[in-house]
N, C-alpha and C positions, 0 to 999 in steps of 0.2 A: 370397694370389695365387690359390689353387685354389677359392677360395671367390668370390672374384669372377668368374674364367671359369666358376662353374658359374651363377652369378648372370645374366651375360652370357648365357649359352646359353640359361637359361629365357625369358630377354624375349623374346630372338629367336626362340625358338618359338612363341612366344602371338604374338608380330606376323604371323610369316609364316603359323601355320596356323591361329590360331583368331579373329584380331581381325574377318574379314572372313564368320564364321557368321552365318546368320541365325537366327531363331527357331525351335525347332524345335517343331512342334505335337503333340499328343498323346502317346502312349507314347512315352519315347525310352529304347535300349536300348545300354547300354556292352559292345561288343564287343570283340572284342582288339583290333580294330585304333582303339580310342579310348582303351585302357589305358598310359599313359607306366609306364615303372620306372627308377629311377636308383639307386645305392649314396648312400646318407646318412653324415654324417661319422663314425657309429659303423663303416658299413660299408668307407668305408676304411682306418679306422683298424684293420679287423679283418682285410682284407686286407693289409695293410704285415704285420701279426702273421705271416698266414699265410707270406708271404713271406721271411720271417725265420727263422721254424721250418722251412722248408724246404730253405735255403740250410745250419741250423746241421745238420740234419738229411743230409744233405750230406756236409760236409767232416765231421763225426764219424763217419759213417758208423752211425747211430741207427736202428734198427729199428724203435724205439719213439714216436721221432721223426718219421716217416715216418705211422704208424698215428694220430698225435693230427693231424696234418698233415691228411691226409686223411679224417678221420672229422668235423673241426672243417669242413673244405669242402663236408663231404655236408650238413653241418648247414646251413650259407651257400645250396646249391643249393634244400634246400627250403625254408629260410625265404622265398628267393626266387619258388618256383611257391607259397605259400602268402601272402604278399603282394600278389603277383598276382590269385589268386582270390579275395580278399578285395575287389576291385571288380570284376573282368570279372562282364559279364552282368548286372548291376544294371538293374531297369528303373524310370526315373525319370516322376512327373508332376507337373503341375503344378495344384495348388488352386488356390483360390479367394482373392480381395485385397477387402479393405473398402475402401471410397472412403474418405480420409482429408482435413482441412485442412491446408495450407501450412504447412510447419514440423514437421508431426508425421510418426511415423514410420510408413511404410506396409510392413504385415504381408506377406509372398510366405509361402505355406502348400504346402510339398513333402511329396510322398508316394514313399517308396523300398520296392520293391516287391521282394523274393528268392525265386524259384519255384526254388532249387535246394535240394539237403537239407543241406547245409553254413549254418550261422550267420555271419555278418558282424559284425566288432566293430571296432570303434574308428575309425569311419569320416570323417572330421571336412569339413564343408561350409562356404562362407565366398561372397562376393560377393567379385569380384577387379575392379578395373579403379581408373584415376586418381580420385584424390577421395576412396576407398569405404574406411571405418576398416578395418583388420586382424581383421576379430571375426567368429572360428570357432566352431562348434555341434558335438560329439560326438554320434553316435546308433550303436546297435549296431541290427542286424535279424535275427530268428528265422528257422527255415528255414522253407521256406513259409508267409513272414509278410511282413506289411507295419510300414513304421514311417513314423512322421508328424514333420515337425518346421518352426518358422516363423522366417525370416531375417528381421531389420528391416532399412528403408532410411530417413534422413532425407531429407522432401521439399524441397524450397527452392522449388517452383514450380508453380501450379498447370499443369490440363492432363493429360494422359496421361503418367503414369510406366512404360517398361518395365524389367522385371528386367533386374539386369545381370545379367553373366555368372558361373557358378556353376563352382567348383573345387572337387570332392572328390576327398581323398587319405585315405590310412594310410600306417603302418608297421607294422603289426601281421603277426605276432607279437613278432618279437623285433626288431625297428627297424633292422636293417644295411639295409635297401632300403626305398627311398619311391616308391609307386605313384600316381600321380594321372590325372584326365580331367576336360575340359571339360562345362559343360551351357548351353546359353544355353534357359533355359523361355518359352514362348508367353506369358507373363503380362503383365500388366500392371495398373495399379492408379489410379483417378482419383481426381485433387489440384483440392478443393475451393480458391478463392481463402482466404486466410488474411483469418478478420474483423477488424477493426478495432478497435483499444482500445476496452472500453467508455467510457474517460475521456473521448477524445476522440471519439467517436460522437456525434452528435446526437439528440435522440428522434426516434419514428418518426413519419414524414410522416401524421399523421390529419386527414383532414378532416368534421366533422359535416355528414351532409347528412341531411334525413327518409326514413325508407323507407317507401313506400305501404303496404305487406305489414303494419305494424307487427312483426311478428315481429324485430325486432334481435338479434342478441348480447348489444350493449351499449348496449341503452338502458337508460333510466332512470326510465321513466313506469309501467309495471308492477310489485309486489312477486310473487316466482315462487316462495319461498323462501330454503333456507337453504342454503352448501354448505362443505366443508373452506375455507381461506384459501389462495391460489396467490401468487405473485410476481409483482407488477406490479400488484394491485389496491386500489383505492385506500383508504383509511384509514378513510374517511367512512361507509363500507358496515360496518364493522364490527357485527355481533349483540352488542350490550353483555350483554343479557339474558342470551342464553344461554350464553354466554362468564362469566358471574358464577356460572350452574348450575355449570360443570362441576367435577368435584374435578383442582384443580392438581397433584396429586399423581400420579390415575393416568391423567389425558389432560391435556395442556398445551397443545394444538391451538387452532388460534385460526380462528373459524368470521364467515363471511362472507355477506351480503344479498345476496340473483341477483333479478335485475329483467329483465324482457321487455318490446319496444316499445318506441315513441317514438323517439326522437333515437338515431341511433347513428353511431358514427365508420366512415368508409370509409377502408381501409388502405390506398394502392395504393402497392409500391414497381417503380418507374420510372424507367430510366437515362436517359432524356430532361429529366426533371427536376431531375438532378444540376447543379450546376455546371460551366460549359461550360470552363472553366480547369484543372478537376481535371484531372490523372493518370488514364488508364482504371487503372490498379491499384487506384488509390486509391477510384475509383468501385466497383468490384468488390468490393474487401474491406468498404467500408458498405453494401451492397444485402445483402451474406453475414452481417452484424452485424444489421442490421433483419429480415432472413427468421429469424435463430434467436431473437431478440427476441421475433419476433410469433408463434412458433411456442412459448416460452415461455411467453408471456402469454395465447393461446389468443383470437389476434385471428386474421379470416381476415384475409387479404393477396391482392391479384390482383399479378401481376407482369407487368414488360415491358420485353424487354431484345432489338432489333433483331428478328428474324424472330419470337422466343420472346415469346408474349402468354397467358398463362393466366388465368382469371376469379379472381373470389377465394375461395377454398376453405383446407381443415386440413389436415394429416397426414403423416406420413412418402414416402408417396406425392409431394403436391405439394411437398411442402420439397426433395426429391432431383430432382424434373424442374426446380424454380427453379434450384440450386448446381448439377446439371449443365451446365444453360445458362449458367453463369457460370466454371464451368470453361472451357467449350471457345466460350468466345467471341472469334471472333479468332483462333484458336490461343494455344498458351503465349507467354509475353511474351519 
């Protein structure tokens, strides 16, 4: 019964005063008037004690009784102002989020910062709201020190992911009282569309056309040399030669023929060129499967998906402005 009205009461707190927070930017700094303290079941079960030694204390008329009474309460009061200052004044911020794909879990990187000369221990941080698993992180913070620590969240959608909403608590030292406060961080983290089976992917859209320049990638009318072997190249190019030199023992590398000029394949992946029946999801996660394809296989690729048209080019640089553009195209689904 008492454990459901205290159940009851936390919800209704987080509804009426924290559900409607907004993001809060920059430094954010836990004052008193953001620190909750409530008695934990250890603490009433030590209060019921106290009340009982007081009572028996009492009717025997116990001197001594009286003195455990009261020295057990001094101990209760400052467990409690030391509970307490184990979060007040905590100044919290918010890192930095790697963009992540659909499915996988995107990192929120916290930074808890203590400019007082007291240590903080046992201070446990979690993501709280509908959906979000139960899964708490411990960190302690030096006195004028910082501590560092990274909450996962799974994505299920591409698009802008923001932090939920962040509960840190204790009970430290000795657990009769539970202190906690709210943090909602400025963060947020972008959710690439999740790529598409390689089973069921298609290969990618090439079409041979001559280039004036002769300079190709990948042509084939030049010999340019010799390089390591990559993934995705084709078989026929293999240096048998020089592949028969090497000792199998202390390099097993298998080396590969680079040819310049002539004939080379033009990469271009284009949502216009999708099937008009597809799913846009479904369109999005093979454009995201072909850009990390051709960015494996070390093809350029131009891309072009509604306002977003980039020429064809390499690199981390272009791969992140293409899957940004495929993130926030449309908005989230």
């Amino acid at each position: 019964m008492l454990t459901s009205l205290r159940k009851r009461f936390r919800d209704w707190l987080e509804r009426s005063l924290f559900q409607l927070r907004e993001a809060e930017p920059g430094e954010v700094v836990l004052t008193q008037r953001r620190v909750f303290i409530v008695p934990s079941r250890p603490g009433l079960a030590f209060a019921v004690v106290l009340v009982l030694l007081f009572l028996c204390s009492i009717n025997y008329n116990l001197s001594l009784g009286f003195g455990l009474t009261f020295l057990l309460a001094a101990c209760a009061v400052i467990d409690m102002h030391l509970t307490f200052r184990n979060l007040a004044y905590l100044h919290l911020t918010a890192g930095k989020v790697a963009a992540v794909f659909a499915g996988e879990d995107a990192l929120f990187e916290l930074h808890l910062t203590n400019r007082r000369k007291h240590a903080r221990y046992a201070i446990w941080l979690g993501f709280i709201g509908s959906g979000l698993p139960a899964i708490e992180r411990a960190m302690d913070v030096s006195a004028h020190g910082a501590s560092h620590l990274t909450l996962a969240m799974t994505t299920t959608h591409r698009g802008w992911q923001p932090a939920p909403r962040i509960r840190l608590r204790t009970r430290f030292p000795l657990g009769l009282l539970r202190a906690w406060s709210y943090w909602q961080p400025d963060s947020k983290a972008l959710v690439y569309p999740q790529p598409e089976a390689s089973i069921t992917s298609p290969p990618l859209p090439l079409a041979p056309i001559e280039r004036s320049d002769g300079n190709g990638v990948a042509g084939h009318q030049d010999f340019a040399g010799i390089r390591t072997y990559q993934s995705g190249d084709s078989l026929k190019h293999l240096a048998w030669r020089q592949i028969a030199r090497l000792d199998t023992e202390l390099d097993a590398k298998l080396i590969t023929k680079q040819f310049e000029g002539g004939a080379v394949s033009d990469l271009s992946i284009d949502f216009a060129a999708l099937p008009y029946d597809m799913p846009l999801e479904a369109k999005l996660s093979r454009m995201t499967r072909w850009i990390l394809e051709a960015e494996a296989r070390q093809l350029p690729y131009a891309f072009r998906l509604g306002d977003s048209v980039y020429g064809a080019a390499l690199g981390p640089a272009h791969q992140r402005a293409c899957l940004r553009a495929l993130a926030l195209y449309q908005g989230p689904p």
